[in-house]
C-alpha angles and dihedrals in degrees: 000000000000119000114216128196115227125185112223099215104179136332127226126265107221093031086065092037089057088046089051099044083057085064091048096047089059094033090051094050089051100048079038083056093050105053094032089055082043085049103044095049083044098095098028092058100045098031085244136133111251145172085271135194088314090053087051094048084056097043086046091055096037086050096041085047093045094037081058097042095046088038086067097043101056082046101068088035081058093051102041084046097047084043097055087050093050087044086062097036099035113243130308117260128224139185127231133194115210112224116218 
């Protein structure tokens, strides 16, 4: 197998905003899990009314939708920030076997 040396230069910003969008998705929908199952035992433990199995619906899908939309966003902070500092240093080198 030959090993070769490659020079990552920049990333893009909206291909590493999309990446990143994916891990708030799923962190959203889990934090979105969490409070809707805390929601939705609210009333019934305490003999309230509370926002119930519906208000925790709302708050999985507003926390699976914001963990997406916040998850792009730090995304592309992340990659204009990682591209100004390869721009000073120069890249990040990596290398790379080649599999036969």
């Amino acid at each position: 197998m030959t090993a070769a040396t490659y020079v990552i230069k920049q990333f893009g910003i909206v291909s590493v905003g999309k990446f990143f969008r994916v891990f708030g998705l799923v962190w959203g929908c889990i934090m979105g899990f969490m409070v809707a199952a805390g929601l939705s035992s609210m009333g019934t433990g305490m003999g309230l009314h509370a926002p119930g199995f519906a208000g925790g619906l709302v708050v999985l899908g507003l926390m699976t939708i914001m963990g997406g939309i916040f998850g792009f966003i730090s995304g592309a902070v992340v990659a204009v920030i990682y591209n100004l500092v390869l721009g000073a240093t120069g890249g990040v080198e990596m290398d790379l076997e080649v599999k036969a």
